[in-house]
Backbone atoms as SQL, in Angstrom:
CREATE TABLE atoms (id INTEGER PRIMARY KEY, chain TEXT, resi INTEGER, resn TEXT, atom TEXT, x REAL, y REAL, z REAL);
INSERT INTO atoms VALUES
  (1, 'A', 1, 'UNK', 'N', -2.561, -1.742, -31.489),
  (2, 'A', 1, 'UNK', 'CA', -3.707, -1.000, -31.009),
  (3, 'A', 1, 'UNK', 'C', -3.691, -0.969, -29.487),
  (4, 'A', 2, 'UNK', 'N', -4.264, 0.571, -28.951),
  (5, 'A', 2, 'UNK', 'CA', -4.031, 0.380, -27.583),
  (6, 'A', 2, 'UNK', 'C', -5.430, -0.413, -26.488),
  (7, 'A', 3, 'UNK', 'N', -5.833, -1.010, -25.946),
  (8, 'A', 3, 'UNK', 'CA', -6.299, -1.349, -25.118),
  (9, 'A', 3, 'UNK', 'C', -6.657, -0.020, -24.492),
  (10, 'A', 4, 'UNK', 'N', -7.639, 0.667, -24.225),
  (11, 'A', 4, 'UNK', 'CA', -7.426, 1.718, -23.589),
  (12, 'A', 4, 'UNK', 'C', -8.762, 1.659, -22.621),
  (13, 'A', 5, 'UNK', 'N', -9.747, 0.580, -22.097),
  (14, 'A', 5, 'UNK', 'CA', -10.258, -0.065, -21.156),
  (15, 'A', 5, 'UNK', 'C', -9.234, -0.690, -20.436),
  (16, 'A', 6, 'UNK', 'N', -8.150, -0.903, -20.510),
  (17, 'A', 6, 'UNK', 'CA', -7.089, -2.062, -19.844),
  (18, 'A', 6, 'UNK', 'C', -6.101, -1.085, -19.080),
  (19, 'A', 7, 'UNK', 'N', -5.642, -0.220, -19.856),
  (20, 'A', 7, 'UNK', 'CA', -5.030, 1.196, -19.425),
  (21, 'A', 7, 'UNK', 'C', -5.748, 2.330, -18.913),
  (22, 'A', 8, 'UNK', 'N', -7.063, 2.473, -18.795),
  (23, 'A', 8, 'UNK', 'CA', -7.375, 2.809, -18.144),
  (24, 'A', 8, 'UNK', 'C', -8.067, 2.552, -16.751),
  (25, 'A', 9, 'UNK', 'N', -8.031, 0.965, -16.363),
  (26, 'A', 9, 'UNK', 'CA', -8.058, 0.032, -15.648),
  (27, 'A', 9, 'UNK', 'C', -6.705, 0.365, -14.613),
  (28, 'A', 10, 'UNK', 'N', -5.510, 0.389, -15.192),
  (29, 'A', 10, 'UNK', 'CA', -4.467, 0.642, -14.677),
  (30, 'A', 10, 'UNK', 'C', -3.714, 1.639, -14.224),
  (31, 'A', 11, 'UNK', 'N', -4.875, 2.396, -14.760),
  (32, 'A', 11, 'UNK', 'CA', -4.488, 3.990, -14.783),
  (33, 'A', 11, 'UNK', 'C', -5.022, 3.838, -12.868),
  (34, 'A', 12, 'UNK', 'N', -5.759, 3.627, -13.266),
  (35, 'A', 12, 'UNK', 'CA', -7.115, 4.260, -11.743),
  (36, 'A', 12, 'UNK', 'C', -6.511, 3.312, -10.722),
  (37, 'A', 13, 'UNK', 'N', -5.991, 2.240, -10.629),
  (38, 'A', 13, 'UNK', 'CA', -5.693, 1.597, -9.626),
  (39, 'A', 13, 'UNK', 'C', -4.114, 1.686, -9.391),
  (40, 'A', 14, 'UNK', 'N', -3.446, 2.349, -10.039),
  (41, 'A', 14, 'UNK', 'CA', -2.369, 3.245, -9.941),
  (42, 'A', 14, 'UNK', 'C', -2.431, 4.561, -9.257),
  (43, 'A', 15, 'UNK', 'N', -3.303, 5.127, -9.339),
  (44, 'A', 15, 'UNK', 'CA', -3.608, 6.050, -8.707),
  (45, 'A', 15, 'UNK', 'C', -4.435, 6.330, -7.431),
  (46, 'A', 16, 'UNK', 'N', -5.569, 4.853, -7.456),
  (47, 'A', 16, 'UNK', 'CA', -5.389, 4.542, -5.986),
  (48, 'A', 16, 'UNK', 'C', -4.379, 3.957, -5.056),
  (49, 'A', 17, 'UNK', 'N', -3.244, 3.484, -5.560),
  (50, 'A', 17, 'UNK', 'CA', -2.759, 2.797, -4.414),
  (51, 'A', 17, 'UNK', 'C', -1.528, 3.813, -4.103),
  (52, 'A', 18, 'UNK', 'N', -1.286, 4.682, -5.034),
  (53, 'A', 18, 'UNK', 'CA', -0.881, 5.851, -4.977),
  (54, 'A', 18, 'UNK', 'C', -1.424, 7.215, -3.605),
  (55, 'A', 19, 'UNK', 'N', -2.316, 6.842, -3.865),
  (56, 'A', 19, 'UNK', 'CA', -3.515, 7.734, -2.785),
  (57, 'A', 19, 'UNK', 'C', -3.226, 7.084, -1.108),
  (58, 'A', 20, 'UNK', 'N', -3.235, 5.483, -1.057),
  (59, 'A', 20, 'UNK', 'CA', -3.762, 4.458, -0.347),
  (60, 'A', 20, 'UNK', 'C', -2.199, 4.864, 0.724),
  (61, 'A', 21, 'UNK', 'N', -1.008, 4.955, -0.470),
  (62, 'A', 21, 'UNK', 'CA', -0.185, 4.750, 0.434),
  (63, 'A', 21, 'UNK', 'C', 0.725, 6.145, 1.119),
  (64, 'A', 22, 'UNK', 'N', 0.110, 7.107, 0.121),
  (65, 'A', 22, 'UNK', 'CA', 0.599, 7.689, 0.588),
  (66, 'A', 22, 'UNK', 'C', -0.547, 8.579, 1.834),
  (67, 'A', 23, 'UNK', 'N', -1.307, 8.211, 2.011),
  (68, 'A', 23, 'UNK', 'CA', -2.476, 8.670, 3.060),
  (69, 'A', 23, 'UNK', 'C', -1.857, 7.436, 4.353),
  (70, 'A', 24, 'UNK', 'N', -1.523, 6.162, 4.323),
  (71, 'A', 24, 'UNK', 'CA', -1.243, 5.648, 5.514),
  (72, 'A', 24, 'UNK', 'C', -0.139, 6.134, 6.102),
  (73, 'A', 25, 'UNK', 'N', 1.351, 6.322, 5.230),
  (74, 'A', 25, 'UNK', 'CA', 1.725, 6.709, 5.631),
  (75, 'A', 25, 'UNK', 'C', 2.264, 8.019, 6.388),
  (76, 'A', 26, 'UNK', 'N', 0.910, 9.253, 6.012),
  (77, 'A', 26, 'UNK', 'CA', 1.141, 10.356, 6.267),
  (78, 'A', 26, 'UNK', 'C', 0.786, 9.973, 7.823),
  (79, 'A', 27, 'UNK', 'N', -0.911, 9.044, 7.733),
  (80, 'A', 27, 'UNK', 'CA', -1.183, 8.924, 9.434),
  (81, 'A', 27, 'UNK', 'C', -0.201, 8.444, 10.746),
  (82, 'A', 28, 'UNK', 'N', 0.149, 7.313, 9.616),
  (83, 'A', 28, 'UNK', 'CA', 1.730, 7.131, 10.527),
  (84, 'A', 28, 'UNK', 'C', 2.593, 7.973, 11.143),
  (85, 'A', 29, 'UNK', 'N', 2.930, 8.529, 10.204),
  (86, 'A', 29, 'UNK', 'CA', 3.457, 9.455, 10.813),
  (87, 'A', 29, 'UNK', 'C', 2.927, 10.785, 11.911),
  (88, 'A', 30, 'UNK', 'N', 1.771, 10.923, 11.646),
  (89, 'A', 30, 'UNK', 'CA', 0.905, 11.478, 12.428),
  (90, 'A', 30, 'UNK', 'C', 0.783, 10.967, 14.011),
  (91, 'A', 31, 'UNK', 'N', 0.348, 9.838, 13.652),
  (92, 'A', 31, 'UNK', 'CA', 0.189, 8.929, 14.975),
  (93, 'A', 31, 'UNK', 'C', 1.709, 8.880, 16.098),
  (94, 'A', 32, 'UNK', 'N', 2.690, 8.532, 14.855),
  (95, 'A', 32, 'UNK', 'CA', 3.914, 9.060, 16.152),
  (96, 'A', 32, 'UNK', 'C', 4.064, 10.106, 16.105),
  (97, 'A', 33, 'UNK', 'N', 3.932, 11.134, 15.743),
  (98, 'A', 33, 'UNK', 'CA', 4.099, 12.403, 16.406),
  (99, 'A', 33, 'UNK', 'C', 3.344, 12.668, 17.725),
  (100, 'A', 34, 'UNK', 'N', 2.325, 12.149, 17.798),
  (101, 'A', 34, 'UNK', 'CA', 1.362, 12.258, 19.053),
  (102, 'A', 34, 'UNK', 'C', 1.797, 11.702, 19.634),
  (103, 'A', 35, 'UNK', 'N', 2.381, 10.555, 19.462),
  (104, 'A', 35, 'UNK', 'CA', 2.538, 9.456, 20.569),
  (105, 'A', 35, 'UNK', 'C', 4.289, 9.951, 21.506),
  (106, 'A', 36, 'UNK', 'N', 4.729, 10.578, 20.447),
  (107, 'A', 36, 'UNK', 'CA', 6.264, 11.318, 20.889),
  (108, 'A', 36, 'UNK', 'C', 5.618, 12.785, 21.965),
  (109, 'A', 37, 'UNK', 'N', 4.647, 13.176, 21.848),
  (110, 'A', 37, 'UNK', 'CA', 4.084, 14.309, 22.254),
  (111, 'A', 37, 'UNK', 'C', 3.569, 14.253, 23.989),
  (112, 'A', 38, 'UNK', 'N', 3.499, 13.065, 24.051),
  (113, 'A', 38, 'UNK', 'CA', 3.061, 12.279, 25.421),
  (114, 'A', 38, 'UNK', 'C', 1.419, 12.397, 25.976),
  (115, 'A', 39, 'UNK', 'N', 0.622, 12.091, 24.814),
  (116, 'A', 39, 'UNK', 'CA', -0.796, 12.591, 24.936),
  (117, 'A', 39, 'UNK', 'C', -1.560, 11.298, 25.661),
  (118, 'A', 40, 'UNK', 'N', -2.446, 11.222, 25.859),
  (119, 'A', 40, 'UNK', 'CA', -3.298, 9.807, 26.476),
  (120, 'A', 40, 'UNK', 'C', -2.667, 8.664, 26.598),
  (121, 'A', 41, 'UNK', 'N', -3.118, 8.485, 25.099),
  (122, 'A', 41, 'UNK', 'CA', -3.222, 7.249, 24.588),
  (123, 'A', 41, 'UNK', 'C', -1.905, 6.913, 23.699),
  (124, 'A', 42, 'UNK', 'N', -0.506, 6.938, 24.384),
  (125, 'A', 42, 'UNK', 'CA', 0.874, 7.158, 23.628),
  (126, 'A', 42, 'UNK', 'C', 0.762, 5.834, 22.834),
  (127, 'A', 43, 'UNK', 'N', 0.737, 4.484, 24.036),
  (128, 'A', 43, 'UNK', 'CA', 0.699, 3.118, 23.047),
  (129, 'A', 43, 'UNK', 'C', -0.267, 2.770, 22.118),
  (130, 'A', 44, 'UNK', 'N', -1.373, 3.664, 22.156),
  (131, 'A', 44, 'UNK', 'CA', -2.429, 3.246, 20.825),
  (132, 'A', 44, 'UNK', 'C', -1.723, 3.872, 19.986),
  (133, 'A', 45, 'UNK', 'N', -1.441, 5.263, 19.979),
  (134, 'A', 45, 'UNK', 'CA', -0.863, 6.013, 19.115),
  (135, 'A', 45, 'UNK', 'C', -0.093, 5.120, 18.122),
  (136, 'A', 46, 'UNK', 'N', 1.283, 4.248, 18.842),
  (137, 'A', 46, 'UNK', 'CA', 2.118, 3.907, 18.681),
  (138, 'A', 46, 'UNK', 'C', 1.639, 2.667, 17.706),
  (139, 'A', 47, 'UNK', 'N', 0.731, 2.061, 18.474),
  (140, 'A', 47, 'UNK', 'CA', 0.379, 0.934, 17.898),
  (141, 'A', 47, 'UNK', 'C', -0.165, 1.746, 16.330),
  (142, 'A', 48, 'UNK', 'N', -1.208, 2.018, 16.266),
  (143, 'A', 48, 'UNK', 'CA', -1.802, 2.814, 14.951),
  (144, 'A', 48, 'UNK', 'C', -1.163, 3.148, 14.200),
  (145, 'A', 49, 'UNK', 'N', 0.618, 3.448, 14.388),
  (146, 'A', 49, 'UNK', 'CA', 1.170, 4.183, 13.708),
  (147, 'A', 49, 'UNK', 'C', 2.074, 2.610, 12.828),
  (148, 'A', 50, 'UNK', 'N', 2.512, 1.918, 13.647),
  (149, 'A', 50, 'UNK', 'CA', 3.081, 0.664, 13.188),
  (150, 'A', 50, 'UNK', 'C', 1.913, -0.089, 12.030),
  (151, 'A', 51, 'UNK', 'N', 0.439, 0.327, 12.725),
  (152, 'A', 51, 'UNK', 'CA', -0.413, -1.049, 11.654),
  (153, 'A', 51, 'UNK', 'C', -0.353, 0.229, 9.981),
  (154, 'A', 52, 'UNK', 'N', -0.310, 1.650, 10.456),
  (155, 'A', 52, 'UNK', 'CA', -0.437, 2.219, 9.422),
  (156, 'A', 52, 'UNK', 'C', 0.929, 1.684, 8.412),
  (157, 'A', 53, 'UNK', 'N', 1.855, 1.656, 9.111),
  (158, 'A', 53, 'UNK', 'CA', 3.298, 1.712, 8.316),
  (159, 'A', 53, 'UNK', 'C', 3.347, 0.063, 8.051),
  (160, 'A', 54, 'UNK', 'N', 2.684, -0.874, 8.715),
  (161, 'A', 54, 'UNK', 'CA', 2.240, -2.451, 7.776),
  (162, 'A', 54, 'UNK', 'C', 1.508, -2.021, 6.657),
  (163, 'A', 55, 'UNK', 'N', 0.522, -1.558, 6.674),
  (164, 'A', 55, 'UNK', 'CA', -0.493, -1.244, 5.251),
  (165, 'A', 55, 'UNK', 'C', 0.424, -0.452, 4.368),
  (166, 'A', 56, 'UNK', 'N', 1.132, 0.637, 4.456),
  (167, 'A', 56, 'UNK', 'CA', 2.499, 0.771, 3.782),
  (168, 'A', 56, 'UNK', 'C', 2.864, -0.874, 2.908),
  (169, 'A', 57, 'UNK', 'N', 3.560, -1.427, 3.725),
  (170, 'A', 57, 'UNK', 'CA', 5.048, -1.853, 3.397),
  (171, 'A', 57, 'UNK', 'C', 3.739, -3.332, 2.221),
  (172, 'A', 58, 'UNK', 'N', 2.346, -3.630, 2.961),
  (173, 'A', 58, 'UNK', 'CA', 1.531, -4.853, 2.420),
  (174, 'A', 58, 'UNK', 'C', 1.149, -4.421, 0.895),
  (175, 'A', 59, 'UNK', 'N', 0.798, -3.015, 0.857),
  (176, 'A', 59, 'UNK', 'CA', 0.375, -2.369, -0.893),
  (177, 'A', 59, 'UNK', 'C', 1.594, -2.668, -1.633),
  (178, 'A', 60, 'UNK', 'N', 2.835, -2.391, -0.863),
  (179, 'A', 60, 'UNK', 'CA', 4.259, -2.089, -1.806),
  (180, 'A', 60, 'UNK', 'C', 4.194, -3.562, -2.430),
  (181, 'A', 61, 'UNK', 'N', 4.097, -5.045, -1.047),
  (182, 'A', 61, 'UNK', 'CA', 4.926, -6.166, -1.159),
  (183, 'A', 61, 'UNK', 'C', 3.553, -6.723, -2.590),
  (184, 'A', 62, 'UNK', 'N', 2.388, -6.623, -2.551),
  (185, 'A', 62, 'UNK', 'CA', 1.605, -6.500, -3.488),
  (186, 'A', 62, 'UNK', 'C', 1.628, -6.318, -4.840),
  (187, 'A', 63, 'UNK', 'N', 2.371, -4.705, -4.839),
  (188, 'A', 63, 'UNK', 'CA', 2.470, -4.505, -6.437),
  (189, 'A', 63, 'UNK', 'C', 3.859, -5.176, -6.795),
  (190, 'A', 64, 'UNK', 'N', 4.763, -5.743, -5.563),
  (191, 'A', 64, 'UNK', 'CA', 5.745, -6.427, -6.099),
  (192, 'A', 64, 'UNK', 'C', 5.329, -7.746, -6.718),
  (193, 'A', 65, 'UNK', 'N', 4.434, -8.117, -6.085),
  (194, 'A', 65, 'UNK', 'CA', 3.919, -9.763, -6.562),
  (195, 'A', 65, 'UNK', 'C', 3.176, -9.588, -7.801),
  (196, 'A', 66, 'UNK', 'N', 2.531, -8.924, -8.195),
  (197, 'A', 66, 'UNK', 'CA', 1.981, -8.277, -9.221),
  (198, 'A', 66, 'UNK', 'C', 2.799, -7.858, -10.577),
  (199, 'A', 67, 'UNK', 'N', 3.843, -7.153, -10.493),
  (200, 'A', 67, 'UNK', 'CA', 4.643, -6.746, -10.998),
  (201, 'A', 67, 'UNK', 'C', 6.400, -8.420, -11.716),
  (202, 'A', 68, 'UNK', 'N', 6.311, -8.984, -10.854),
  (203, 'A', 68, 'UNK', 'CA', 7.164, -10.476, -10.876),
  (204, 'A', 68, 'UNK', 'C', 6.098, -11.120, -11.434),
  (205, 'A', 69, 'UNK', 'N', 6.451, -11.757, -12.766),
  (206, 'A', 69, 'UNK', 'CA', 5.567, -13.045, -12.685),
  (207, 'A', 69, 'UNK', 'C', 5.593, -14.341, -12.304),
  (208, 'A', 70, 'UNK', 'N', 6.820, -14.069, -11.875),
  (209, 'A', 70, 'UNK', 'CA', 7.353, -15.896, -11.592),
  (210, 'A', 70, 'UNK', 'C', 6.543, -15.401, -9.679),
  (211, 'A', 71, 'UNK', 'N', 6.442, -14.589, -9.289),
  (212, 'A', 71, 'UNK', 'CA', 5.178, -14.440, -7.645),
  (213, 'A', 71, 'UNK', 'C', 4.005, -14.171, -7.965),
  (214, 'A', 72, 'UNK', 'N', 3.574, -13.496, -9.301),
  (215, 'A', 72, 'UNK', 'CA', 2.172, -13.833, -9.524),
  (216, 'A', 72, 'UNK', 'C', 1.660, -15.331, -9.975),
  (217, 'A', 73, 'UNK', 'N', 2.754, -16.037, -10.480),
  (218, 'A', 73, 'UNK', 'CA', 2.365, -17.432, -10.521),
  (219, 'A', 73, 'UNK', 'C', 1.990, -18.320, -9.307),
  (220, 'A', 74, 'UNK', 'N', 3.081, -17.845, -8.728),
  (221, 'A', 74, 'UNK', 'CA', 3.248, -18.630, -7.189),
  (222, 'A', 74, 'UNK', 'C', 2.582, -18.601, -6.590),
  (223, 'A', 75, 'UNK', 'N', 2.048, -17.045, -6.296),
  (224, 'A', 75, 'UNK', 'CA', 1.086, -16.688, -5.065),
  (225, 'A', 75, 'UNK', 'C', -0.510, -16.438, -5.538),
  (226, 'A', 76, 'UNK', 'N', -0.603, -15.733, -6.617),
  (227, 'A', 76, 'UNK', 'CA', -1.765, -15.636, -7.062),
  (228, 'A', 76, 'UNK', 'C', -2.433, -16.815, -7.950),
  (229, 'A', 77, 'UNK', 'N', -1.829, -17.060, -8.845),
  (230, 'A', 77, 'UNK', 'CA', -2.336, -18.358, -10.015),
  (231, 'A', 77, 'UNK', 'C', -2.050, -17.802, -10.935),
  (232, 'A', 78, 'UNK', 'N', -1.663, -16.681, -11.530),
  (233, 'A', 78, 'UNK', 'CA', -1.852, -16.392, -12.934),
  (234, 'A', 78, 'UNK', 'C', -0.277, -15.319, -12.894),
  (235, 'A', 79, 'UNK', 'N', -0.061, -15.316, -14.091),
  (236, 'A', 79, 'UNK', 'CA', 0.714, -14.679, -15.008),
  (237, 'A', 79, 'UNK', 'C', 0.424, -13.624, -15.242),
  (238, 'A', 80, 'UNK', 'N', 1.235, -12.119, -15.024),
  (239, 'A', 80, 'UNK', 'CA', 0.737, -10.895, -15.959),
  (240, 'A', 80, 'UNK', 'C', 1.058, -10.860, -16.884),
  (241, 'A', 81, 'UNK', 'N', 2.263, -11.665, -17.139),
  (242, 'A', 81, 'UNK', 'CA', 3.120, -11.240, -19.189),
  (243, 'A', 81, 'UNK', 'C', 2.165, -11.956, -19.955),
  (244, 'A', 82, 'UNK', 'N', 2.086, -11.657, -21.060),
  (245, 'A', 82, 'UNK', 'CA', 1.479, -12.098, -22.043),
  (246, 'A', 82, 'UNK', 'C', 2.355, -12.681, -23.047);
């Protein structure tokens, strides 16, 4: 039988982090384009564009820990396999 509160649990937070990452990294990229453009504020730019492309790489290293259970043990406390 399917769980389909559980899957649909997974559905939606699949599809936010889906959203999450691919919206930081569009700004990222945004942000250096400006900052290549030579506008004001080049090193905020620059900077903004690096913390965007951390929030990138922190969702990915996430659903990796999530996804491993021997790092959801480690890092979180719990197990996803059943």
């Amino acid at each position: 039988m399917i769980d389909w509160t559980a899957f649909l649990i997974v559905a939606a937070i699949t599809w936010f982090s889906a959203m999450a990452i691919v919206a930081a990294y569009s700004f990222g990229v945004r942000l250096l384009a400006v900052a290549k453009d030579g506008g004001r504020n080049q090193s905020l730019s620059n900077a903004g564009a690096y913390a965007c492309f951390a929030i990138c790489g922190l969702i990915v290293l996430f659903g990796v820990v999530l996804i491993v259970p021997q790092l959801s043990e480690a890092i979180l406390g719990f197990s996803s396999s059943h």
